[in-house]
C-alpha positions as CSV (number, residue, x, y, z in Angstrom):
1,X,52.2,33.1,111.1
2,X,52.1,36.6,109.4
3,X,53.1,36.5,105.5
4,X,56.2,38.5,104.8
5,X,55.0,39.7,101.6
6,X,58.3,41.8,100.9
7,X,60.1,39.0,101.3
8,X,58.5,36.8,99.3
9,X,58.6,39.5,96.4
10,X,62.5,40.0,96.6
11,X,63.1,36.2,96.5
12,X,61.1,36.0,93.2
13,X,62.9,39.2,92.1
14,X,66.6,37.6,92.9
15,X,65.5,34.4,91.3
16,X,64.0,36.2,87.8
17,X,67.0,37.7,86.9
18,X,68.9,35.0,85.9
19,X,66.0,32.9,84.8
20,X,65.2,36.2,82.5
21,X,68.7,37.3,81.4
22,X,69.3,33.4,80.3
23,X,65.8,32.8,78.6
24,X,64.1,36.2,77.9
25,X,60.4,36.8,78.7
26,X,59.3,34.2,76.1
27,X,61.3,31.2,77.0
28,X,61.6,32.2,81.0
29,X,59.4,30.0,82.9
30,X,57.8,30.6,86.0
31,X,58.1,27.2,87.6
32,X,61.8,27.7,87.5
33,X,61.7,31.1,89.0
34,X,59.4,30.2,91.6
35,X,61.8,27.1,92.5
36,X,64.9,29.0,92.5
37,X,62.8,31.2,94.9
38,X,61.5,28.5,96.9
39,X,58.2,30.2,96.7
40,X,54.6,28.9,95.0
41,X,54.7,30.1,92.0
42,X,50.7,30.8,92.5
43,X,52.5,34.0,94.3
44,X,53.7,35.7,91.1
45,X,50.4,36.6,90.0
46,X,48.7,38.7,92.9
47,X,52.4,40.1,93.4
48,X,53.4,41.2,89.8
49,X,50.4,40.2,87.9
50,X,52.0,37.4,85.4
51,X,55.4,36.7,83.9
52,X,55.6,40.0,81.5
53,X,54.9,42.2,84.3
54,X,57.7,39.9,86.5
55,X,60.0,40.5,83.7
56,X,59.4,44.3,83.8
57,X,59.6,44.6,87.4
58,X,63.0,43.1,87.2
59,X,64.4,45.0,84.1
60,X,63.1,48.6,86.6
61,X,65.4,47.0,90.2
62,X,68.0,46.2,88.1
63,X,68.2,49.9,86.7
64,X,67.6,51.1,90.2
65,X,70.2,49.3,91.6
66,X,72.8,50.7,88.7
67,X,71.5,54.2,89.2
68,X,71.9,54.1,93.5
69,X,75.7,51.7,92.7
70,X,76.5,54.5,89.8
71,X,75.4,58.2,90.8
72,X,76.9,61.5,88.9
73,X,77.6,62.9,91.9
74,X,80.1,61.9,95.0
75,X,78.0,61.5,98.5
76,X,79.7,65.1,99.2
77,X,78.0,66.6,95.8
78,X,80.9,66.9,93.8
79,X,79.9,65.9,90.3
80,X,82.2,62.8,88.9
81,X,83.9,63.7,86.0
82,X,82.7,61.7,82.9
83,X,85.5,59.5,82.4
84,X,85.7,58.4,86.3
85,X,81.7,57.5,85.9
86,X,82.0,55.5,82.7
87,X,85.2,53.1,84.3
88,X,82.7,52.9,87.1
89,X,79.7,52.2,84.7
90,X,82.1,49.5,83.5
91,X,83.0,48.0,86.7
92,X,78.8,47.8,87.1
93,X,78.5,45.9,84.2
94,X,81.3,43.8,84.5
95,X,80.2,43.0,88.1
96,X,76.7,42.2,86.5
97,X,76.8,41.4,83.1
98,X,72.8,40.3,83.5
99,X,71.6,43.5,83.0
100,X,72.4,44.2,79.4
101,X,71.2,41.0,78.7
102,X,67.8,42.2,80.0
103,X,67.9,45.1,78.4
104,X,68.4,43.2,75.1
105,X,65.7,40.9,75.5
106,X,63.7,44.0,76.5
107,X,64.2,45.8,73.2
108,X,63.9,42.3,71.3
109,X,60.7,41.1,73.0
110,X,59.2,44.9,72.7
111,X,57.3,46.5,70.1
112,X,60.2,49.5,69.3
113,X,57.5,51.9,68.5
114,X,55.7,51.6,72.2
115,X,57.0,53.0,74.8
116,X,59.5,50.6,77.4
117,X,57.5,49.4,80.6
118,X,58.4,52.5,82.8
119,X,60.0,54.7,80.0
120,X,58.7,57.8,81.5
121,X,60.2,57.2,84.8
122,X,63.6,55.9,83.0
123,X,63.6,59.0,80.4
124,X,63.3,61.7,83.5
125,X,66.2,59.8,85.1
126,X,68.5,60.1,82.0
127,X,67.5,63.3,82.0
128,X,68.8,64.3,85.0
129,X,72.2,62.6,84.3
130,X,72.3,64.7,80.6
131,X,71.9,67.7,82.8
132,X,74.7,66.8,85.2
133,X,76.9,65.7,82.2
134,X,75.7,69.5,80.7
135,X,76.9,71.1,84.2
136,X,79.9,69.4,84.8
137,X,81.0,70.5,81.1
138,X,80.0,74.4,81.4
139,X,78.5,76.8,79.0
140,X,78.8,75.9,75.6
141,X,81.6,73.6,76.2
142,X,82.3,70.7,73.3
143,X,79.9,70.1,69.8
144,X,78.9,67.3,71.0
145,X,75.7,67.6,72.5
146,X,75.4,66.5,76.5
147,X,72.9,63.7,75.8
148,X,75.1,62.3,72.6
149,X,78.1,62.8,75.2
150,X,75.9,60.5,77.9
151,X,74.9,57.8,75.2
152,X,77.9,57.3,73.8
153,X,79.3,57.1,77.4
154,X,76.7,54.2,77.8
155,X,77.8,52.4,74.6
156,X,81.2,52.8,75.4
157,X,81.1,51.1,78.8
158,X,78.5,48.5,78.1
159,X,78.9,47.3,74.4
160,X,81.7,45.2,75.1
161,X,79.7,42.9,77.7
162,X,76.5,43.3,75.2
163,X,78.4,41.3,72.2
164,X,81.3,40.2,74.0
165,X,81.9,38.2,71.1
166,X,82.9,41.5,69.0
167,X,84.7,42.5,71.6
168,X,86.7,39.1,71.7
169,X,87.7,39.1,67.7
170,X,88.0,43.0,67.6
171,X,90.3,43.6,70.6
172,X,91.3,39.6,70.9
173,X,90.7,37.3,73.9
174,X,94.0,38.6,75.9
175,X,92.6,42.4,75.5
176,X,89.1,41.0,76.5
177,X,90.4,38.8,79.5
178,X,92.2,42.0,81.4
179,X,89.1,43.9,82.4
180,X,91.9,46.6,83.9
181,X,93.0,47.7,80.5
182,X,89.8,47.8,78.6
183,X,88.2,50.1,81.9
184,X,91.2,52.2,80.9
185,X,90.6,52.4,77.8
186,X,87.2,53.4,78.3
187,X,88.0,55.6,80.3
188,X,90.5,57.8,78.0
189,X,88.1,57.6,74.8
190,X,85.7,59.3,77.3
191,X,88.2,61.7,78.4
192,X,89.1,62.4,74.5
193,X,85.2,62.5,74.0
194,X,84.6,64.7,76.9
195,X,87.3,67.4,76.2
């Protein structure tokens, strides 16, 4: 019987995240993952080369899978207007709250001086969004620059599942337990930001 190699991968993949997003890269263990998998864990090593480069593979699907669940632009090319893409940025999140948890461990496992495992891929892609966020504004439109207009867009939608527990004695446990009225409030800051 052939090895599905894919396979195998993507079951290690699906079993990181949570394994990662709980324990970080330190404290994640690859016995668990490869349980959870139902794989040998002997298998992580010719596929990703040992838990840190598991950890990154992870932390680059999980941002692959925002980007493809979250584009700029509708499937006909329209661009989305800012404040439609950060409610949907915040569905994303609140949908998956794992990934800015790997995104934190990232940043606090990570030497802040070197560069992020893929950062040149991930910089090229934000670019491209800062340049849709430019178009979709015009011509010197706004003083706020495009790329301060996309990270605070980013903050905005994400901060609240990052430290929920600001969010819960800032805005209160009733305001944080109706995701319907925070995504609308996100959504008109962004519209306030944006215009």
């Amino acid at each position: 019987m052939a090895w599905d190699t894919a396979k195998t991968k993507r079951l290690l993949l699906d079993a990181a995240v949570d394994e990662f997003a709980a324990h970080g890269p330190e404290g994640a263990r690859i016995d668990r993952i490869a349980a959870v998998a139902g794989v040998n864990k002997e298998r992580i090593y010719p596929y990703f080369g040992g838990k840190a480069r598991l950890f990154e593979a992870v932390v680059q699907r999980e941002l692959e899978q925002l980007a493809a669940a979250v584009p700029m632009a509708e499937a006909d090319g329209r661009a989305v207007e800012l404040p439609e893409y950060a409610g949907r940025v915040f569905d994303y999140h609140l949908a998956h709250p794992h990934l800015l948890r790997l995104l934190q461990w990232e940043a606090l496992c990570g030497d802040a001086a070197a560069p992020a495992a893929g950062e040149e891929q991930r910089t090229a892609y934000y670019a491209g969004k800062v340049e849709a966020v430019a178009r979709a504004r015009g011509e010197g439109a706004g003083a706020v620059r495009p790329e301060d207009l996309l990270y605070a867009v980013v903050a905005l939608a994400g901060w609240q599942f990052a430290a929920p527990q600001l969010a819960r004695m800032i805005l209160g446990g009733a305001a944080v337990a109706d995701p319907a009225s925070r995504r609308a409030a996100v959504v008109e800051m962004v519209r306030r930001l944006a215009s």
